[in-house]
C-alpha positions in Angstrom: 109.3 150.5 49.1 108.1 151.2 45.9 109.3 149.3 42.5 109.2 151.5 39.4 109.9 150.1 35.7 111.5 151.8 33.0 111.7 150.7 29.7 111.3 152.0 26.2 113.3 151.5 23.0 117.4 151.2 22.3 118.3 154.5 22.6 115.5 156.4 24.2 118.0 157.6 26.9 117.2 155.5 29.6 120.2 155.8 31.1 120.0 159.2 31.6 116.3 158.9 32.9 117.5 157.3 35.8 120.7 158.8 36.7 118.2 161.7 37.0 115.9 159.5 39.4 118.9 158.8 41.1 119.7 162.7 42.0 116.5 162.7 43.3 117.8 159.6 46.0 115.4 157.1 44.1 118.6 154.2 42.7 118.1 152.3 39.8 119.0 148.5 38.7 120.0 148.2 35.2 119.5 144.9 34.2 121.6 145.5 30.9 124.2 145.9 33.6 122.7 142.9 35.4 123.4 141.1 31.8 126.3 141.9 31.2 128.0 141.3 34.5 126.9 137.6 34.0 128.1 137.2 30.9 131.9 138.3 32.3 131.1 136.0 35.5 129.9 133.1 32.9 129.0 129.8 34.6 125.3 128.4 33.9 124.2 131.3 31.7 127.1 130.9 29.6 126.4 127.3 29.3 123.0 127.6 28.4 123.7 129.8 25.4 126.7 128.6 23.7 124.4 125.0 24.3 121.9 126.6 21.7 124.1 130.0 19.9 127.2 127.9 19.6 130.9 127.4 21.1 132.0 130.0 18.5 130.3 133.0 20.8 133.2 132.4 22.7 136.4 134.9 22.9 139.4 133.5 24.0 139.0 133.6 27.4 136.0 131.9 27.3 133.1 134.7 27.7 130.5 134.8 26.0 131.7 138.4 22.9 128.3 139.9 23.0 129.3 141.3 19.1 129.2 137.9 17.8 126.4 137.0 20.2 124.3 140.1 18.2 125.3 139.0 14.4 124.4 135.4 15.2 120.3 137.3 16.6 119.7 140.1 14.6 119.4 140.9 11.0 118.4 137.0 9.9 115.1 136.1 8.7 114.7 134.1 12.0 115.6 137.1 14.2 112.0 137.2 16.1 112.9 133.4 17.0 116.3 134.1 17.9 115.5 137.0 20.1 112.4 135.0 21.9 115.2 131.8 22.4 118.0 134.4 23.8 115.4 136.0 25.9 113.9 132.9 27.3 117.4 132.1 28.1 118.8 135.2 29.6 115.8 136.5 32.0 115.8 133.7 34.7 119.2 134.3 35.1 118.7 138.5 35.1 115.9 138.0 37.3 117.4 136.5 39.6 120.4 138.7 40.4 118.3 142.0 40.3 115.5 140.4 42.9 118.7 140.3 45.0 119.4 144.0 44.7 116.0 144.9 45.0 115.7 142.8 48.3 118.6 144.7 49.6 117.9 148.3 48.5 114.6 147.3 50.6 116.6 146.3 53.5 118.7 149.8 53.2 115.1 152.0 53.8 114.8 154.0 50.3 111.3 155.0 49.8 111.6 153.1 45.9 113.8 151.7 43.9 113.9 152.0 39.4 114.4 148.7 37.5 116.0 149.9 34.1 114.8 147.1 31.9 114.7 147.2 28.5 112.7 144.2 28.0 110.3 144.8 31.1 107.3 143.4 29.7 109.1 140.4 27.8 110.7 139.2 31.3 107.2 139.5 33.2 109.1 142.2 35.7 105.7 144.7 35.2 103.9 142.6 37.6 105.7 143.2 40.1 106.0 147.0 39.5 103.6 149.1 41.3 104.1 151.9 38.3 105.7 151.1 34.9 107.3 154.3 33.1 108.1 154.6 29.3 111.1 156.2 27.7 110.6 157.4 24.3 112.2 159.6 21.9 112.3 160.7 18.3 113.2 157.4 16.0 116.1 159.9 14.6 117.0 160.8 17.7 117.7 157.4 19.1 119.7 156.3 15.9 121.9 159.2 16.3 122.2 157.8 19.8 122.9 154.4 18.9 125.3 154.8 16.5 127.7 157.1 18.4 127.1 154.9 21.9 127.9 151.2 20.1 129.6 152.1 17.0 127.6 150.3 14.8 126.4 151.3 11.5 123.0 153.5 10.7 121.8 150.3 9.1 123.0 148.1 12.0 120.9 150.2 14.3 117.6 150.7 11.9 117.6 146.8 12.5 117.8 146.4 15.9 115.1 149.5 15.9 112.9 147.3 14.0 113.3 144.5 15.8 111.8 146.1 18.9 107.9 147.4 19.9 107.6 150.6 18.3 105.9 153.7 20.3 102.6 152.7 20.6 103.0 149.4 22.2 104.7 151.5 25.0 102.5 154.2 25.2 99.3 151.9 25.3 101.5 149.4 27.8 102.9 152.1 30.4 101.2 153.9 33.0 103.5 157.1 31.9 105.3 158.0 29.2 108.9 160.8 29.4 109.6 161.9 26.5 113.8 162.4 25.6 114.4 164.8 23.1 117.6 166.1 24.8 116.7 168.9 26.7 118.0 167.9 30.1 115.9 171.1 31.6 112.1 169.8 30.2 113.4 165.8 31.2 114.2 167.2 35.0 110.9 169.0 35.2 108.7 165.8 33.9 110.5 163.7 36.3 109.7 165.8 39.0 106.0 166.0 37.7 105.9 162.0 37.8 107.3 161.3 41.0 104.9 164.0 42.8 102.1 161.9 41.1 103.4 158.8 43.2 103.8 160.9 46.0 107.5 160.5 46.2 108.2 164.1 46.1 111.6 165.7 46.3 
């Protein structure tokens, strides 16, 4: 079985990358998902953070409320050592989960499997990817995105753009690059370009 990455910036359109790959009977593991599931499960991860963030991430049942996670990381003069510390804590427990998936999609007999992870690099999860594929789009395009998917400000999302590699990191970093403009048509046809380079044709 094949592992693919997939990664690129907030609003890039990931998502829809791989519900794509997915027609095409390749699944994906989004480790946002992945993320967020824990954080409802809580337990260790939970633990970990509000040990470092604070008790007052807490809502009142006792989950970790990703908003006030956020506004304690970004937009602070520390943000790049707040990110690296919520990262460091986070991955191991990411990591984890989705090598459990992966092992059973192997198990199941699809020819490859997509990890949809925003931080691929960061968490180390390229080595273990026998292709890595970018997602990138216009910067205006993926605040447009951003805004109406999260409801957050234009500023809110400038920052967490900034916060994050910009397009050439990814385009030096990935083996390919899809570019999501928002023509579903030209997205379809570079997919099916990419996957008969790795000989997973459809």
């Amino acid at each position: 079985m094949k592992i693919l990455g997939l990664t690129g910036p907030s609003g890039a359109g990931k998502g829809t990358v791989a519900a794509i790959f997915q027609t095409f009977g390749i699944p994906s593991i989004d480790t946002d998902a992945v993320y967020h599931q824990l954080l409802d499960e809580g337990g260790a991860i939970t633990k970990e953070l509000t040990d470092f963030f604070g008790q007052e991430l807490l809502d009142e049942h006792g989950r970790i409320d990703r908003k006030k996670l956020r506004a304690t990381v970004f937009g602070k003069e520390n943000t790049p050592a707040l990110l690296h510390t919520l990262n460091k804590i986070t991955h191991k427990y990411v990591m984890a989960r989705t090598n459990e998936r992966i092992d059973a999609l192997a198990q199941s007999g699809v020819a490859a499997v997509l990890i949809d992870a925003p931080l691929l690099f960061e968490a180390g999860v390229d080595k273990a990817c026998d292709a890595v594929i970018g997602v990138l789009s216009d910067r205006a395009v993926r605040l447009s995105r951003i805004t109406a998917r999260d409801g957050i400000t234009e500023e809110a999302a400038q920052m967490r753009l900034d916060a994050q590699k910009n397009d050439d990191f990814y385009r030096s970093a990935c083996q390919y690059i899809i570019e999501n403009n928002g023509d579903r048509t030209a997205l379809e046809s570079q997919i099916r370009c990419l996957l008969k380079k790795l000989n997973l044709e459809v």
